[in-house]
C-alpha positions, -999 to 999 in steps of 0.1 A, spaced: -401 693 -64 -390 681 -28 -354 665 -27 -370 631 -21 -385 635 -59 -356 657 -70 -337 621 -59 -362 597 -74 -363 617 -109 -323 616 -112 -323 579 -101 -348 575 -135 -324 599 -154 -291 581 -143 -305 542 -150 -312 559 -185 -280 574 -189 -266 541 -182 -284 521 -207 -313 507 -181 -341 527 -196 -352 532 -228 -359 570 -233 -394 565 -241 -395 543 -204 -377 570 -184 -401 593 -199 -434 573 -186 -415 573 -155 -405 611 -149 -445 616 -165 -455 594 -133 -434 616 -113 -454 648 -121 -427 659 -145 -436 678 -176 -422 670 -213 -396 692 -218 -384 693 -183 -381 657 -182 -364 657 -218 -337 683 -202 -334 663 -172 -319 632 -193 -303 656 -210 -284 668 -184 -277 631 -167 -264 621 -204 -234 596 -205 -214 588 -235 -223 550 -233 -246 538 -257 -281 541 -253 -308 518 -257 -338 524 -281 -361 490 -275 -360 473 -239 -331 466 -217 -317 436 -214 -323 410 -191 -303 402 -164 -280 371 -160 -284 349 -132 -263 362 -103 -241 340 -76 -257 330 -50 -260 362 -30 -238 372 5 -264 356 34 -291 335 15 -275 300 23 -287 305 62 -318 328 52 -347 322 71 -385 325 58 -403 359 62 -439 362 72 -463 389 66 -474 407 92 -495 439 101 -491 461 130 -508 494 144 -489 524 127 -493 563 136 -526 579 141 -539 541 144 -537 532 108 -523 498 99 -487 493 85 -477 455 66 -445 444 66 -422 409 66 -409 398 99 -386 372 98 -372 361 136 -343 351 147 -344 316 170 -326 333 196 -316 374 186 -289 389 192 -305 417 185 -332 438 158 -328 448 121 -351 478 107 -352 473 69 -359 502 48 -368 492 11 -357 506 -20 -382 530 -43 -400 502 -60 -412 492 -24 -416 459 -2 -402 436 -32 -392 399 -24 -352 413 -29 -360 431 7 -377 399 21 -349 381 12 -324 406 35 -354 408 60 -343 366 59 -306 366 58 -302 388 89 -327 367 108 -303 336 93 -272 355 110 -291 363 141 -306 396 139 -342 392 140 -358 416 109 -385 438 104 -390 451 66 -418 478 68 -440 490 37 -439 523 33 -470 518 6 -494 504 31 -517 537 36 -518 531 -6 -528 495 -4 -494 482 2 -468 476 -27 -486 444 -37 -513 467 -53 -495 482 -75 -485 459 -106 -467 487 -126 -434 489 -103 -428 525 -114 -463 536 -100 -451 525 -67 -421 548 -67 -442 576 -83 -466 571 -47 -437 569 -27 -426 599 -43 -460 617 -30 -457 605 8 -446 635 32 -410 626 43 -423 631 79 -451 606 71 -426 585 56 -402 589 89 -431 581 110 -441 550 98 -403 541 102 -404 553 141 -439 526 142 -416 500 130 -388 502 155 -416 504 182 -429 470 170 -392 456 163 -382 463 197 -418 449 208 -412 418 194 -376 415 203 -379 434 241 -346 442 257 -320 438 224 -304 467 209 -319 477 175 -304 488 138 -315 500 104 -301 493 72 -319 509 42 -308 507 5 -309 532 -18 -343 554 -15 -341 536 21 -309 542 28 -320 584 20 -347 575 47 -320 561 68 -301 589 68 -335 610 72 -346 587 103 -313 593 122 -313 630 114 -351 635 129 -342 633 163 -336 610 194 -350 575 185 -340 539 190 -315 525 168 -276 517 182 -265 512 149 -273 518 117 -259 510 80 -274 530 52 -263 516 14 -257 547 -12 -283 569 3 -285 610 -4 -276 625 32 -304 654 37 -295 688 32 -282 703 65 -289 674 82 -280 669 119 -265 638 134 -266 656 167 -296 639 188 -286 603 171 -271 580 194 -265 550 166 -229 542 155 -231 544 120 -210 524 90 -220 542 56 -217 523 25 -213 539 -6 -200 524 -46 -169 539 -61 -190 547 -97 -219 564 -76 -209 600 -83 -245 610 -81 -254 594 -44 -211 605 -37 -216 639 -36 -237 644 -2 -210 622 13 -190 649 25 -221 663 42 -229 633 58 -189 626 72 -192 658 85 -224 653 101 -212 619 117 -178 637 128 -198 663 148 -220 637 166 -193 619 175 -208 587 172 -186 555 162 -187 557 121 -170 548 95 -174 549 60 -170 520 33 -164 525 0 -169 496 -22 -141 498 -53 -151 492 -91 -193 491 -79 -221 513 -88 -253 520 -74 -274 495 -59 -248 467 -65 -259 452 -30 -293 443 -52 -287 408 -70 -319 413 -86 -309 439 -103 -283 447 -137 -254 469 -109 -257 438 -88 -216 433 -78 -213 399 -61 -174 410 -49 -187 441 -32 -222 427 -19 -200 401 1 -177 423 14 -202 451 23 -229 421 35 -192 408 58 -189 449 72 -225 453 76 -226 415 99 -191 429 115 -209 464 127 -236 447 141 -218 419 162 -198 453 177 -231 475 184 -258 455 186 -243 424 200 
């Protein structure tokens, strides 16, 4: 299993643990992975919580507030460009009237969902014109997949250096489409993993980058990176938590501007108001940080 899967499976195992999953659901979903019965059975064995576990469906989510940036959100529009080897790549651009600079989005494991079309939109509403790639597109992009757990099971599959490469073919057509501005990434979860990933493999574009409760790599080197980096991270998120030693070190060695926030009494992908971790206090105060870094970096 490669750490981008090792990742994916304990994400499955964790939501379980937490009462997201029913057991026989994280099962289908470690199955889609490529892991066996009894290893999956131990792996929710071993990410086992003491709160109380669902046996049907999980619950629905309530209606959020309105989420940090959606009041000046602008409208995304798909678009294709020529990715590496010559294959196309889909994504959602959403421009900026007049940018101040460019936003990379990376999306979470389920893939280009209208949650990351919406961020793609509220940085292009605060200036930042935004490009939100799909890493499914070789598949037939995430629209083809109606089963959102085969989509992470086919991420799962993609070569991280496939994966970093499409990444690379977006910044090329982010700073194509915004020429002369000074370009960022902000990935969540799985994309803020591929942040981390894209910084560590090697000289490339960004001046800035804010990656939300992603796994730093193991050994990974912030040496050739020239982005100043804000790292956002949720107090409960013991699982992501742990490589965040690794990856202060890392940005302590580069010495890059960083700075790590830390958002109190949040969990995991509480930046996602789609989804049941969503934390409207700590989404508007990382969304405020996030807006902050860029205004300093990217201008």
């Amino acid at each position: 299993m490669t750490p981008l899967q090792r990742y994916l499976a304990e994400e499955i195992a964790a939501d379980h643990a937490d009462g997201l999953l029913t057991r026989r659901e994280a099962l289908r979903r470690l199955g889609l992975l490529g892991l066996g019965a009894t290893a999956a059975a131990a792996l929710l064995a071993a990410c086992a919580s003491t709160g109380t576990e669902i046996t049907d469906s999980a619950p629905s989510p309530t209606a959020p507030p309105t989420p940090p940036g959606s009041a000046a959100a602008l409208p995304t529009a798909p678009v294709t460009f020529t990715g590496p080897g010559g294959a196309p790549l889909q994504a959602a651009w959403a421009a900026a009237p007049q940018p101040r600079g460019g936003v990379l989005v990376v999306h979470e494991n389920k893939g280009l969902t209208d949650h990351i079309r919406s961020v793609a939109g509220r940085f292009a509403g605060a200036g930042y014109s935004a490009l939100a790639v799909d890493l499914l597109s070789a598949r037939g992009g995430t629209a083809a997949f109606t089963d959102p757990a085969a989509a992470t099971a086919e991420l799962s599959r993609i070569p991280q250096d496939q994966l970093v490469a499409d990444l690379r073919a977006g910044l090329d057509e982010l700073q194509r489409r915004v020429a002369g501005k000074k370009l960022g990434v902000t990935g969540f979860c799985f994309g803020g993993g591929l942040t981390w990933l894209l910084l560590a493999s090697g000289p490339s574009q960004p001046a800035a980058a804010t990656p939300f409760y992603g796994p730093f790599p193991d050994n990974g080197d912030l040496s050739a990176s020239e982005a100043a980096v804000l790292g956002v991270y949720a107090a409960a998120d013991a699982r992501v938590n742990a490589s965040r030693p690794a990856a202060e070190a890392a940005l302590a060695r580069s010495g890059n501007p960083h700075q790590i926030f830390t958002a109190p009494d949040a969990d995991h992908a509480f930046f996602n108001d789609t989804g049941q971790r969503y934390n409207a206090t700590a989404a508007t105060e990382a969304w405020r940080r996030v807006l902050d870094w860029y205004g300093t970096y990217l201008g």
